[in-house]
py3Dmol code that shows the C-alpha trace and the ligand (Angstrom):
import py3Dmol

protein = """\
ATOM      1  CA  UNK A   1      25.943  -9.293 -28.295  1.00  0.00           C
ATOM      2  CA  UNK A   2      22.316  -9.947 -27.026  1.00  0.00           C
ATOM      3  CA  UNK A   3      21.250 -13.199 -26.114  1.00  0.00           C
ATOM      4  CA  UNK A   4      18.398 -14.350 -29.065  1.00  0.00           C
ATOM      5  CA  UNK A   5      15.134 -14.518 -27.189  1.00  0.00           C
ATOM      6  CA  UNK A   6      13.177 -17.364 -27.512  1.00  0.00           C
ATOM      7  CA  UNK A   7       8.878 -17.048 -27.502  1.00  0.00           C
ATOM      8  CA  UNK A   8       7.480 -20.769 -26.633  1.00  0.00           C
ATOM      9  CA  UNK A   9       3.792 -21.233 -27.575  1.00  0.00           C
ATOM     10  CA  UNK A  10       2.656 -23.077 -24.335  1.00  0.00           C
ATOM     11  CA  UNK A  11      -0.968 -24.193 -25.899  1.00  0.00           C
ATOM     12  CA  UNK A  12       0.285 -27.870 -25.648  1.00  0.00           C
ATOM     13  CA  UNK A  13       2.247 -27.492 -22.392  1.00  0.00           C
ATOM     14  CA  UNK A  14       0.382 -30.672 -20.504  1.00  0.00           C
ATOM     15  CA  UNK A  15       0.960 -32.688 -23.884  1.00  0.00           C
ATOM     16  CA  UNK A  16       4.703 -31.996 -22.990  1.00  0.00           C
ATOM     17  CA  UNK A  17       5.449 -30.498 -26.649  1.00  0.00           C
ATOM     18  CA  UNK A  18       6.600 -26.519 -27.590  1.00  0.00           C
ATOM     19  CA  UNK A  19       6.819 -24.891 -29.996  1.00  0.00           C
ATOM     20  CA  UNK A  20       8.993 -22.109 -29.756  1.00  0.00           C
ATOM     21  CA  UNK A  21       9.855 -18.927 -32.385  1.00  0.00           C
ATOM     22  CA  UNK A  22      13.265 -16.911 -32.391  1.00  0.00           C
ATOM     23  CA  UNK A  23      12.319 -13.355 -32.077  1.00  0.00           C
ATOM     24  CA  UNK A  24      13.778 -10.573 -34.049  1.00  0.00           C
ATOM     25  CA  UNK A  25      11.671  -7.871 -32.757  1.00  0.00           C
ATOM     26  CA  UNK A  26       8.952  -7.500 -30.361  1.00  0.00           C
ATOM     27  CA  UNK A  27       6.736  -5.463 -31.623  1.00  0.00           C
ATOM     28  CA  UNK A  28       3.843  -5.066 -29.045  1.00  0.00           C
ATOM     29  CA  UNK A  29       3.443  -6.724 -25.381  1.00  0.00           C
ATOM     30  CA  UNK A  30       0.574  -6.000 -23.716  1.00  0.00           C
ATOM     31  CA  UNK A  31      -1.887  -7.735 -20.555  1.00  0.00           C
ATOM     32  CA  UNK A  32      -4.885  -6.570 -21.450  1.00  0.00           C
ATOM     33  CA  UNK A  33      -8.169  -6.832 -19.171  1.00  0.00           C
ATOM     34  CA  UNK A  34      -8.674 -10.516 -21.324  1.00  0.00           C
ATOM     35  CA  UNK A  35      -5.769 -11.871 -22.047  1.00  0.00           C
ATOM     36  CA  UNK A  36      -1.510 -11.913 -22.469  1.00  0.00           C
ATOM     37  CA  UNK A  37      -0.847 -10.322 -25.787  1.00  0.00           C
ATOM     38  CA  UNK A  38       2.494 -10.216 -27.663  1.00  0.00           C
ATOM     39  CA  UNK A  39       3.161  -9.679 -31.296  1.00  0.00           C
ATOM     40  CA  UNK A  40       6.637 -10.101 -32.725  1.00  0.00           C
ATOM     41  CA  UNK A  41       8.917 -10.640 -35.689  1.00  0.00           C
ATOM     42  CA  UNK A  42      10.075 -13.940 -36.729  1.00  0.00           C
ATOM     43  CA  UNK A  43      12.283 -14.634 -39.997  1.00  0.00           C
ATOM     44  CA  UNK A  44      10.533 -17.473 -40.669  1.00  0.00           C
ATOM     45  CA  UNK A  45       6.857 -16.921 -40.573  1.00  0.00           C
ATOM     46  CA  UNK A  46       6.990 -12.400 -40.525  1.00  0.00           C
ATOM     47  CA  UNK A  47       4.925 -11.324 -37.695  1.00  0.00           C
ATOM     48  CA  UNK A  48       3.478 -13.784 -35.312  1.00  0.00           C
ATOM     49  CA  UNK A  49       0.727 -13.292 -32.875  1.00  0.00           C
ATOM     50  CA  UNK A  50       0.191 -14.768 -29.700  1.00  0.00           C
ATOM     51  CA  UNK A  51      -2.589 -14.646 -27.283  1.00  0.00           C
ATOM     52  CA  UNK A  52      -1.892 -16.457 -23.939  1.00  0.00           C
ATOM     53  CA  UNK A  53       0.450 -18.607 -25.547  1.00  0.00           C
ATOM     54  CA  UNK A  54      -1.642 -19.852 -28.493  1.00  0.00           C
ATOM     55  CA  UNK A  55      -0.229 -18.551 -31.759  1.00  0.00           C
ATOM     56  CA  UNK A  56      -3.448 -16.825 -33.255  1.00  0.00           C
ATOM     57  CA  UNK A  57      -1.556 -15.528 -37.040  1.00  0.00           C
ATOM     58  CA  UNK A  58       1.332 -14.781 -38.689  1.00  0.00           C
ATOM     59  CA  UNK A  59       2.186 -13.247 -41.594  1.00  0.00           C
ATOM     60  CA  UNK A  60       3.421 -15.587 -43.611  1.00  0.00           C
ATOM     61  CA  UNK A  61       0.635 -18.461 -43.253  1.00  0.00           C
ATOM     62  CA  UNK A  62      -2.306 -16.410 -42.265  1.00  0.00           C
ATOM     63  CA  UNK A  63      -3.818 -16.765 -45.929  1.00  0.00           C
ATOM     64  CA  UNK A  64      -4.409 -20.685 -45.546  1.00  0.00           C
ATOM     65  CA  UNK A  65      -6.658 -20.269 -42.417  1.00  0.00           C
ATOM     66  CA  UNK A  66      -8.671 -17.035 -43.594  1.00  0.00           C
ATOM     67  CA  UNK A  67      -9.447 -18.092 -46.887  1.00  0.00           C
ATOM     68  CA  UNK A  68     -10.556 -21.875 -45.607  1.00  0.00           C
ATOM     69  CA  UNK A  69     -12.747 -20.398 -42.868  1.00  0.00           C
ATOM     70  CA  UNK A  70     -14.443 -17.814 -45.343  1.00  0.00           C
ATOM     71  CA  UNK A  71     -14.791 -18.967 -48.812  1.00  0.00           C
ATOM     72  CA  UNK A  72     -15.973 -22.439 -47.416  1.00  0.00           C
ATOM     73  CA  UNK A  73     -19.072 -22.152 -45.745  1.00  0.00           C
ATOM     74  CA  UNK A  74     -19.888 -18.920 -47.887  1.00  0.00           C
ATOM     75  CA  UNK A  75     -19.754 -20.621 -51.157  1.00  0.00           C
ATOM     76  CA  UNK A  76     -21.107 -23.371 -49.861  1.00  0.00           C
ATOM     77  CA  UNK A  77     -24.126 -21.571 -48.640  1.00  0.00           C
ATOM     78  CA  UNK A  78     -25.006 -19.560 -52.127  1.00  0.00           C
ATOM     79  CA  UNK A  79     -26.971 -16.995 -50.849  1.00  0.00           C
ATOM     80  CA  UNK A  80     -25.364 -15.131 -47.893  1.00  0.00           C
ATOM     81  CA  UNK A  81     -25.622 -11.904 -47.167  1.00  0.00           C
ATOM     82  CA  UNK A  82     -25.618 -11.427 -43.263  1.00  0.00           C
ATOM     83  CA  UNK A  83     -22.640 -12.791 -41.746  1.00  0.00           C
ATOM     84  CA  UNK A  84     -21.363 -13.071 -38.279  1.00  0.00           C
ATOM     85  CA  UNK A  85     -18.232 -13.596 -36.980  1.00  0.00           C
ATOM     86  CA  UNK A  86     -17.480 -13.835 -33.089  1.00  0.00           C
ATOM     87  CA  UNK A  87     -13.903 -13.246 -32.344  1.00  0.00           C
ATOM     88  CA  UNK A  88     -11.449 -12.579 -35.182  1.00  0.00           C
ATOM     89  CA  UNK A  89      -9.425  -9.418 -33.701  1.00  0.00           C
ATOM     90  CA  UNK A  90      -6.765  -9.456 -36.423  1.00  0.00           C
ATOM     91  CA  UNK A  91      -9.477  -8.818 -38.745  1.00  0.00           C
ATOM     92  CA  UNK A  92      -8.334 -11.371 -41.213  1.00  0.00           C
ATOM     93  CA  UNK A  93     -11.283 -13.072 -41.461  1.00  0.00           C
ATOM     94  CA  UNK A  94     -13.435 -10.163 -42.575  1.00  0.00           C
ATOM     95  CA  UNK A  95     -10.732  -8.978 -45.157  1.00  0.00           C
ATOM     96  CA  UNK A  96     -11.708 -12.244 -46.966  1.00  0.00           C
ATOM     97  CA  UNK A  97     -15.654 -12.530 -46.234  1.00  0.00           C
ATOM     98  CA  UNK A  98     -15.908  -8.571 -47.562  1.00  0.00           C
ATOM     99  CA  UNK A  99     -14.276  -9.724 -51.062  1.00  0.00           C
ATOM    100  CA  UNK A 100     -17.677 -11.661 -51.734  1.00  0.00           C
ATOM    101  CA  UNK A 101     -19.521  -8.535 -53.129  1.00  0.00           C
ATOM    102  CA  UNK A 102     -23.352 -10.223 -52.486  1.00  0.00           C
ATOM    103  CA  UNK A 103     -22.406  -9.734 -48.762  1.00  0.00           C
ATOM    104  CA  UNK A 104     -24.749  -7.599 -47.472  1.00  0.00           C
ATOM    105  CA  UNK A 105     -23.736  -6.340 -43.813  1.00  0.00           C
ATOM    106  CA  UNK A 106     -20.713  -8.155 -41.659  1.00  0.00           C
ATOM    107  CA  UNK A 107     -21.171  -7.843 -37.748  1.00  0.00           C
ATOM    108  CA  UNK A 108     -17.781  -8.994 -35.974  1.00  0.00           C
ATOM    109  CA  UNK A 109     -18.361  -9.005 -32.133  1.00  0.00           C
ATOM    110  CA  UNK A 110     -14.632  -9.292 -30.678  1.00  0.00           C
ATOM    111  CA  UNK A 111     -14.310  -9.069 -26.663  1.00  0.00           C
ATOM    112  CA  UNK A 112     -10.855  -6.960 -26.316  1.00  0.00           C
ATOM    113  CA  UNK A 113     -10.540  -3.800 -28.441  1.00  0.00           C
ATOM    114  CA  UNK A 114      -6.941  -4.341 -27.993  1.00  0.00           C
ATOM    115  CA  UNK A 115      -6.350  -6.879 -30.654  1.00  0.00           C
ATOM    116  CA  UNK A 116      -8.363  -4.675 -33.275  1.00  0.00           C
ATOM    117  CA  UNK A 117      -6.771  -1.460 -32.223  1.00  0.00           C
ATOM    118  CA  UNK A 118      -3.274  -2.609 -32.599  1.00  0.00           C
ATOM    119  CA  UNK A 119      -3.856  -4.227 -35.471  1.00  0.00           C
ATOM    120  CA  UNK A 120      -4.611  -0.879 -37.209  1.00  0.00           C
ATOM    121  CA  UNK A 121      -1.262  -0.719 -36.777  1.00  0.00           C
ATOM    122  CA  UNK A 122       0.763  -3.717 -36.956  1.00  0.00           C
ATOM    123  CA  UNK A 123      -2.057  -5.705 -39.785  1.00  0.00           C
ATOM    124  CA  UNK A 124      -2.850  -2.758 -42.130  1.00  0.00           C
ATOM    125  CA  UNK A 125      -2.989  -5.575 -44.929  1.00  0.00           C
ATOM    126  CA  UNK A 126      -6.313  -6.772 -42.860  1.00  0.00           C
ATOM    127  CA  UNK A 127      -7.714  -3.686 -41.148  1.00  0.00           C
ATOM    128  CA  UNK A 128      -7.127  -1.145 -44.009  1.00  0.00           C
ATOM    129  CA  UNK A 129      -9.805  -2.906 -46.892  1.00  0.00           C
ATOM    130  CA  UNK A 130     -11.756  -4.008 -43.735  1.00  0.00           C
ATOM    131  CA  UNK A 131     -12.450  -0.974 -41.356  1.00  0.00           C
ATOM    132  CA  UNK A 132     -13.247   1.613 -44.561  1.00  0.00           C
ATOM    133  CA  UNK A 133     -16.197  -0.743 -45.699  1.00  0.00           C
ATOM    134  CA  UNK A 134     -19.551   0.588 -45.187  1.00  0.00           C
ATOM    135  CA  UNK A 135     -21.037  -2.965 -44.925  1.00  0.00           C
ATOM    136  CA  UNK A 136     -18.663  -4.119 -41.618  1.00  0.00           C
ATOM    137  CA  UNK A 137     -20.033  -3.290 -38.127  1.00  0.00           C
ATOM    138  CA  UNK A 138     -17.333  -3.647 -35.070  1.00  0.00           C
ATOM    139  CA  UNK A 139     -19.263  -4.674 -31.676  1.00  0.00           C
ATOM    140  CA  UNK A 140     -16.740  -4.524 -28.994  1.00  0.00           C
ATOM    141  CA  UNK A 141     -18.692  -7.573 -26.406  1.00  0.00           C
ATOM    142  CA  UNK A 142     -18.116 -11.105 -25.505  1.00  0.00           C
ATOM    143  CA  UNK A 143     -19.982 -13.025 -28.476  1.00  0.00           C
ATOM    144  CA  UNK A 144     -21.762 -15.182 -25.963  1.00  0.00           C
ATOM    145  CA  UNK A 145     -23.791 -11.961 -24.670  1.00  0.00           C
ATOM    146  CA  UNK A 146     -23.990 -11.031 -28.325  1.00  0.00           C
ATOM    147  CA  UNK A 147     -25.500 -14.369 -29.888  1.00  0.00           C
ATOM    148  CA  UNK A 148     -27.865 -14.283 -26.596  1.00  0.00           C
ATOM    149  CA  UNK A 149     -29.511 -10.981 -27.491  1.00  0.00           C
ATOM    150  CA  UNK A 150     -29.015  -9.786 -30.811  1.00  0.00           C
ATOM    151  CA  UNK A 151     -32.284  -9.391 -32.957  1.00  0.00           C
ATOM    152  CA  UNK A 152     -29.964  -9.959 -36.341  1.00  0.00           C
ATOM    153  CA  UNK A 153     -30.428 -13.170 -38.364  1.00  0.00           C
ATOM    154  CA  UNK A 154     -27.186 -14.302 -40.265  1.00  0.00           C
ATOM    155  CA  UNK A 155     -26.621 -17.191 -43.188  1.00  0.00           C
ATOM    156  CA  UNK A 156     -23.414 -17.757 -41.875  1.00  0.00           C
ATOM    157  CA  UNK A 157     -21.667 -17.643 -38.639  1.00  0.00           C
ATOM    158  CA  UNK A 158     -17.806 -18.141 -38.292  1.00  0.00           C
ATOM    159  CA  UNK A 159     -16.088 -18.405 -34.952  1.00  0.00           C
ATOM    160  CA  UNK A 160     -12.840 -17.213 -35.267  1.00  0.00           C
ATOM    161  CA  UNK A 161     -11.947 -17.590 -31.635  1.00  0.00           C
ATOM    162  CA  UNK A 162      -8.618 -18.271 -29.121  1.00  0.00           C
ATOM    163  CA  UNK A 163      -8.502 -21.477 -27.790  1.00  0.00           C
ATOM    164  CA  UNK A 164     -10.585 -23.225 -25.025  1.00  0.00           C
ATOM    165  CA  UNK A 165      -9.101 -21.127 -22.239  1.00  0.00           C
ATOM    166  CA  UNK A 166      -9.581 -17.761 -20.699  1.00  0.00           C
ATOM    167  CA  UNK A 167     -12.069 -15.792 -22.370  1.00  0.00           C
ATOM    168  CA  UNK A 168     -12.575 -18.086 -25.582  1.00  0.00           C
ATOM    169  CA  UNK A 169     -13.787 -21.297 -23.443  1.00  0.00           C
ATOM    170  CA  UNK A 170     -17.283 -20.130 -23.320  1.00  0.00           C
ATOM    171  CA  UNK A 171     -17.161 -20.434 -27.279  1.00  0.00           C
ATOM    172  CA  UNK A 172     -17.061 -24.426 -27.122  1.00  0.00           C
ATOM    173  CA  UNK A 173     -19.754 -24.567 -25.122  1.00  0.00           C
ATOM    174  CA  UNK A 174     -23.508 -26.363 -26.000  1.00  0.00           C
ATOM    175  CA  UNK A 175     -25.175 -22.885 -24.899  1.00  0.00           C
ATOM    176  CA  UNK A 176     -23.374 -20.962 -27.025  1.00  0.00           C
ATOM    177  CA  UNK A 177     -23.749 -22.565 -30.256  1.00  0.00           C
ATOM    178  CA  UNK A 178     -27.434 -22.727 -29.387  1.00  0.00           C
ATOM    179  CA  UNK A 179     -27.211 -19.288 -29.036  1.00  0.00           C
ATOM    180  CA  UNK A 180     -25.749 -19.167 -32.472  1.00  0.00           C
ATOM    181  CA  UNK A 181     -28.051 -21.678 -33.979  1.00  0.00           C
ATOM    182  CA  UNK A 182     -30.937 -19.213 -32.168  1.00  0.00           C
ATOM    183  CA  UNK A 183     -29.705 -16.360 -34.393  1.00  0.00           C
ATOM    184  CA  UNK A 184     -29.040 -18.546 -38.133  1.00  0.00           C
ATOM    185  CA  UNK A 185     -31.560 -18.235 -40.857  1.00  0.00           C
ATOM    186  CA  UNK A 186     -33.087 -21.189 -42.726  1.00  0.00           C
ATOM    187  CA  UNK A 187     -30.213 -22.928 -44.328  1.00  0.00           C
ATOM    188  CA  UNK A 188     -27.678 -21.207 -41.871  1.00  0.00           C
ATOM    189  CA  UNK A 189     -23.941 -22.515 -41.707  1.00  0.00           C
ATOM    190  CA  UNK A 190     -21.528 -22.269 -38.768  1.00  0.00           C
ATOM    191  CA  UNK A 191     -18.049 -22.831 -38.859  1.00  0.00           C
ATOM    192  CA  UNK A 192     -15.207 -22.865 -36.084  1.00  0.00           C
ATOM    193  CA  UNK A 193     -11.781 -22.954 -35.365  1.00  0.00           C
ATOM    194  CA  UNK A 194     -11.658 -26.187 -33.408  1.00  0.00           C
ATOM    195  CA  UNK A 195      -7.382 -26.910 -33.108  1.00  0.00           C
ATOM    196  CA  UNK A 196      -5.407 -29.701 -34.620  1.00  0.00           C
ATOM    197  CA  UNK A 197      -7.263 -33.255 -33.549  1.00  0.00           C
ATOM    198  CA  UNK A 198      -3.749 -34.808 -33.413  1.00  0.00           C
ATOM    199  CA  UNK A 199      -3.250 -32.797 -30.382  1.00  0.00           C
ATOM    200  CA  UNK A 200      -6.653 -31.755 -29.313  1.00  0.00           C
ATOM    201  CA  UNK A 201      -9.291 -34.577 -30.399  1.00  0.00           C
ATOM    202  CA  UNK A 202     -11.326 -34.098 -27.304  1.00  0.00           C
ATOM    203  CA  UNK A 203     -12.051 -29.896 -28.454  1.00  0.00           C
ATOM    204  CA  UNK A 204     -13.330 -31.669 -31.849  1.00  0.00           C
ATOM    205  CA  UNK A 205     -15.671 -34.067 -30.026  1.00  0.00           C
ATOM    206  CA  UNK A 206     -17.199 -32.020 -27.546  1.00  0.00           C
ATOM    207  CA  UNK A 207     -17.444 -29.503 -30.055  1.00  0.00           C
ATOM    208  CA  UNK A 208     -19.104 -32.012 -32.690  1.00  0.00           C
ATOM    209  CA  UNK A 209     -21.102 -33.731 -29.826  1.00  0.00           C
ATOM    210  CA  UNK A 210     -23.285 -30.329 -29.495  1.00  0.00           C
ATOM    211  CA  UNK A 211     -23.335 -29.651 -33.094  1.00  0.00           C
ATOM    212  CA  UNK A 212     -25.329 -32.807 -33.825  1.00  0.00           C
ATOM    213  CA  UNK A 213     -27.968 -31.668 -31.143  1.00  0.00           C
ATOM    214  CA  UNK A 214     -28.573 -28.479 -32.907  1.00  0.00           C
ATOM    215  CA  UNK A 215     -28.140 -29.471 -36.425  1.00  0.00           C
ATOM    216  CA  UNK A 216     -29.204 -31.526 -39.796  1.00  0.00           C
ATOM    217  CA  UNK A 217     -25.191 -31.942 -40.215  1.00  0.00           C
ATOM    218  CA  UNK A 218     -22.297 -31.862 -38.313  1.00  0.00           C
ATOM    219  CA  UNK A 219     -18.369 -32.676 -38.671  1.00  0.00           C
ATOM    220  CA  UNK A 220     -15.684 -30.793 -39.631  1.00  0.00           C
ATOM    221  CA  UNK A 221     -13.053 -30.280 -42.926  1.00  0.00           C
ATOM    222  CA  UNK A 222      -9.802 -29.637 -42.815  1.00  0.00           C
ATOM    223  CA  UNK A 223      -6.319 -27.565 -44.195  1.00  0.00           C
ATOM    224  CA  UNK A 224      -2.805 -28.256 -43.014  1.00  0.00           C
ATOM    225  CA  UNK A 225      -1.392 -24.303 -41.321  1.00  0.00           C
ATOM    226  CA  UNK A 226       2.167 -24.621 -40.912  1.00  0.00           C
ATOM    227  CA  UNK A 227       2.142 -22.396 -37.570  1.00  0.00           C
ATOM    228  CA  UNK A 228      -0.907 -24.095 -35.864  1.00  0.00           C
ATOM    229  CA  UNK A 229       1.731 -27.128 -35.266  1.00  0.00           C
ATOM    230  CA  UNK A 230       0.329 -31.116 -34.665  1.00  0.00           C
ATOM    231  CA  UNK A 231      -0.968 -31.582 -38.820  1.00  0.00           C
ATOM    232  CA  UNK A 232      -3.908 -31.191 -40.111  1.00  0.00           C
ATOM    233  CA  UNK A 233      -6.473 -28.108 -38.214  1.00  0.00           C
ATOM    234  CA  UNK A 234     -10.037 -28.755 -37.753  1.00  0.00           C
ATOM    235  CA  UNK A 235     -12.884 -26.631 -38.680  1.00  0.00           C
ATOM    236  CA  UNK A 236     -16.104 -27.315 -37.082  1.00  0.00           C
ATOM    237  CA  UNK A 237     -19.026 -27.518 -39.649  1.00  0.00           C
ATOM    238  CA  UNK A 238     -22.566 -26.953 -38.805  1.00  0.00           C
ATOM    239  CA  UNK A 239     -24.974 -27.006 -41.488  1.00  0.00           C
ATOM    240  CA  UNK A 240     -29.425 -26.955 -41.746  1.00  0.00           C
ATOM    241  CA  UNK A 241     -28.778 -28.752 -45.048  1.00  0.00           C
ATOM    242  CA  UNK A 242     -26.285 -31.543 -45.418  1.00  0.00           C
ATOM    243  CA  UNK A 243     -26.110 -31.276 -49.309  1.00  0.00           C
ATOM    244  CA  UNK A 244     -24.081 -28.022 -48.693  1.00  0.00           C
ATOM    245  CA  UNK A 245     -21.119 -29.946 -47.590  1.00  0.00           C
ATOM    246  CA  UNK A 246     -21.071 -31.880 -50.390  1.00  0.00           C
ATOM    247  CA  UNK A 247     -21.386 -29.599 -53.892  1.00  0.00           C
ATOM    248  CA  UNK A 248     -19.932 -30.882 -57.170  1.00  0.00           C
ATOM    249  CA  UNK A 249     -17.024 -28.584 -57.750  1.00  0.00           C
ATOM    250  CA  UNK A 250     -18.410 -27.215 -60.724  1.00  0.00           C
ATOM    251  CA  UNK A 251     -21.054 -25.532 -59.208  1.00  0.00           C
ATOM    252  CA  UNK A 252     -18.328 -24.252 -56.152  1.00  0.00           C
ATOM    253  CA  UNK A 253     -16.562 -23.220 -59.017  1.00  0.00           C
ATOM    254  CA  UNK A 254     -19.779 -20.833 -60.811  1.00  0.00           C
ATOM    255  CA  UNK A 255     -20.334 -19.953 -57.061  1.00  0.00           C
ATOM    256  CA  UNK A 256     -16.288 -18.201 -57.010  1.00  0.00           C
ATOM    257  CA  UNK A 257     -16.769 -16.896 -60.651  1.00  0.00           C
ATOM    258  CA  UNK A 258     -19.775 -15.375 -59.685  1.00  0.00           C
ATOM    259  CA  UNK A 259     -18.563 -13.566 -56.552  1.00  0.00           C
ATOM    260  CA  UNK A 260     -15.768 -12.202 -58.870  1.00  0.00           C
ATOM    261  CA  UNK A 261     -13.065 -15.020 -58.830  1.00  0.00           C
ATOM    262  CA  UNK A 262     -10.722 -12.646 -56.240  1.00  0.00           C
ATOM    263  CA  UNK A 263      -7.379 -14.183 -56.136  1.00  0.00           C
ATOM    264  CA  UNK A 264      -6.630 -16.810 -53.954  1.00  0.00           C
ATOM    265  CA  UNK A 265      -3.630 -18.648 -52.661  1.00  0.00           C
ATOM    266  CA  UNK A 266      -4.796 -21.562 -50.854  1.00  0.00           C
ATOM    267  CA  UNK A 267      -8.696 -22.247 -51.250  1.00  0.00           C
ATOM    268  CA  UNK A 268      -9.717 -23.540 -55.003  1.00  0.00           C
ATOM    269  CA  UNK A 269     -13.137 -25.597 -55.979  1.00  0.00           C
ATOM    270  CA  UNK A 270     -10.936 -28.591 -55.465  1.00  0.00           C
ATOM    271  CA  UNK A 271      -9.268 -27.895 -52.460  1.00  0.00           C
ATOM    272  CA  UNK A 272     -12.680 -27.276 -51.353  1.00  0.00           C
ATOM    273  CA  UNK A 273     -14.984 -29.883 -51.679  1.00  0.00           C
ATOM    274  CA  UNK A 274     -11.516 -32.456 -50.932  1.00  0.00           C
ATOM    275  CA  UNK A 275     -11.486 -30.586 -47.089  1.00  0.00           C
ATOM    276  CA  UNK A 276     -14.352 -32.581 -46.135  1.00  0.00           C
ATOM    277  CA  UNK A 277     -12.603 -35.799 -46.663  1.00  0.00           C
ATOM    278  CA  UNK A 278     -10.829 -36.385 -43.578  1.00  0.00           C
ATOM    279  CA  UNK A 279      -8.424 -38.870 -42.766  1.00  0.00           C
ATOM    280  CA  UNK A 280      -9.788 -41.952 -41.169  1.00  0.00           C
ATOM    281  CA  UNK A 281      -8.392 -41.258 -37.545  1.00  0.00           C
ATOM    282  CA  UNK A 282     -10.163 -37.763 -38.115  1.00  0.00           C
ATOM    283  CA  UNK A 283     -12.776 -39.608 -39.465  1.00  0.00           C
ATOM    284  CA  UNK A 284     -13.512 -41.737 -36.320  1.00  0.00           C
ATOM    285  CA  UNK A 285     -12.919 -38.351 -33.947  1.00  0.00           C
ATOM    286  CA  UNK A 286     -15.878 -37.159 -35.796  1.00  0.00           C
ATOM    287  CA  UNK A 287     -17.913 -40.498 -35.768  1.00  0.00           C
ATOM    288  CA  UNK A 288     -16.963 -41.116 -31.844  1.00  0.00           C
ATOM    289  CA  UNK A 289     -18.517 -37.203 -31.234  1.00  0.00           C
ATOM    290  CA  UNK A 290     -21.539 -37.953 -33.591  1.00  0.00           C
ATOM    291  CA  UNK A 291     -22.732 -41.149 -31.614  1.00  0.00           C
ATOM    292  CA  UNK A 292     -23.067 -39.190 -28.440  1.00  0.00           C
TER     293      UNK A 292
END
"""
ligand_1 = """\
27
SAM
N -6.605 -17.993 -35.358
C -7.074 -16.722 -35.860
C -6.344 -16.281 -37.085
O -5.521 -17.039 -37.603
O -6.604 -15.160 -37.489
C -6.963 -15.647 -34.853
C -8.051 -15.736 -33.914
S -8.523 -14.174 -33.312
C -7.045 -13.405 -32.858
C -9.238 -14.762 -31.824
C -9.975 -13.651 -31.179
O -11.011 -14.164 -30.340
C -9.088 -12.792 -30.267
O -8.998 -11.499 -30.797
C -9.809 -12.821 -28.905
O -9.742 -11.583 -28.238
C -11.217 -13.174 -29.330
N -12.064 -13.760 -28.277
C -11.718 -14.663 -27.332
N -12.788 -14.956 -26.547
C -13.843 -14.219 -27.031
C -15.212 -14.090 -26.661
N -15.725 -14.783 -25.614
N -16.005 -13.265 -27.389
C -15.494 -12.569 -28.449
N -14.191 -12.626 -28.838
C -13.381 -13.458 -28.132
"""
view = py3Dmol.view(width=600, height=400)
view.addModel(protein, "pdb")
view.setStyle({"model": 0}, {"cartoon": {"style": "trace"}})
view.addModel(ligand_1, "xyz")
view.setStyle({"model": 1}, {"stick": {}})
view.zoomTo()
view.show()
């Protein structure tokens, strides 16, 4: 009888808190020139991702993060049709931005070609509806080089990226989102994955600290993912026009019937437009990073 092997996430190591999976199965293990990759099976939560130590996605709760750091800013927005996202190597992300038909072309610019390629294998459910669509355009680089350069303009930019460490720290920095704001139309909205404040209030402040140098609005919203452990996660929200955070559900809701009202199991008009109110020590993160 084989011992059950345990995988720890280590993310919160110096907090002194783990989180740690029983593994059925590994499924893939893999240094790759960027970063420690394993994927594995879980009974719990399916198949469960982890890049040095962060969990990135699993199976089971993957919906609640893709569809909140999508349909958000894209609905809010009302008119995009270039989109950018800079990391997001599951592909997960652009399964959900390419079910809003108005999009016009979606550039994903992910450093390690490992996570996409073995997710052809391992997240069909993502890859399959994403890598046959004419409008998505793969560019294998590190997204600071790519928001430096690139002649595109996009209405909305989503950061899907690791954590502050290894090769994902350069996408909290000041340069890069200037970088990014450098490359947003008028009207432009950026969004990030910016971890749970419980644990990590100081990635939310730095990261709303440079927003409010490079933008008419800045904060965050919220959704509580089972798997990315400490309560509610915080998504960084950049915005030209501060009315876009704030849209009577009605109109979200013409917005989603308009795109074609695809099905949904997490976001809604209501769970929408109730994201952006945070709870108060959220609240005062966000207010502490917005007086500088
Ligand atoms: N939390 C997400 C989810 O639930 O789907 C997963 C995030 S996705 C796996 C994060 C991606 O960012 C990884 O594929 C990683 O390789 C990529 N990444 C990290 N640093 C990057 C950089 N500087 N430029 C582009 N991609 C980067």
């Amino acid at each position: 009888m084989t011992a059950q092997r345990w995988i720890a996430e280590t993310l919160f190591d110096e907090l002194g808190f783990r989180m740690t999976f029983a593994v059925e199965r590994v499924l893939y293990e893999l240094a790759t020139e960027h970063q420690h990759l394993v994927l594995f099976e879980n009974k719990l939560f399916g198949k469960v991702l982890m890049l040095d130590g962060a969990t990135q996605v699993t199976t089971r709760d993957e919906f609640i993060y893709h569809e909140m750091m999508t349909h958000v800013p894209i609905l809010a927005h009302g008119r995009a049709r270039e989109v950018l996202i800079v990391g997001g190597g599951d592909c997960g992300i652009a399964e959900e931005v390419l079910k809003h038909k108005a999009i016009e072309r979606l550039t994903q610019v992910e450093i390690d070609a490992s996570v996409v390629e073995f997710s052809k294998e391992h997240f069909p459910e993502f890859t399959g509806p994403v890598l046959g669509d004419p409008r998505f355009d793969l560019v294998i680089d590190d997204g600071m080089n790519f928001v430096e350069r690139t002649e595109r303009r996009f209405d909305v930019v989503i950061v899907d990226s690791t954590d502050p460490q290894g090769p994902g720290a350069v996408l909290f920095t000041y340069e890069f989102y200037a970088a990014c704001r450098r490359c947003m139309g008028a009207g432009g909205i950026m969004v990030t994955q910016n971890g749970v404040p419980f644990f990590q209030p100081d990635e939310l402040i730095s990261s709303v600290g440079h927003f409010r140098k490079l933008f008419a609005d800045a904060g965050c919203y919220v959704a509580a993912i089972p798997t990315y452990v400490g309560g509610h996660m915080a998504m960084g929200w950049a915005a030209d026009d501060p009315a876009s955070r704030a849209l009577p559900v009605a109109i979200l809701a013409e917005r989603y019937a308009a795109a074609g009202k695809f099905p949904t199991r997490y976001w809604t008009p209501e769970v929408h437009r109730a994201a952006f109110a945070l709870p108060r020590f959220i609240a005062e993160i966000v207010e502490k990073a917005r007086a500088g």
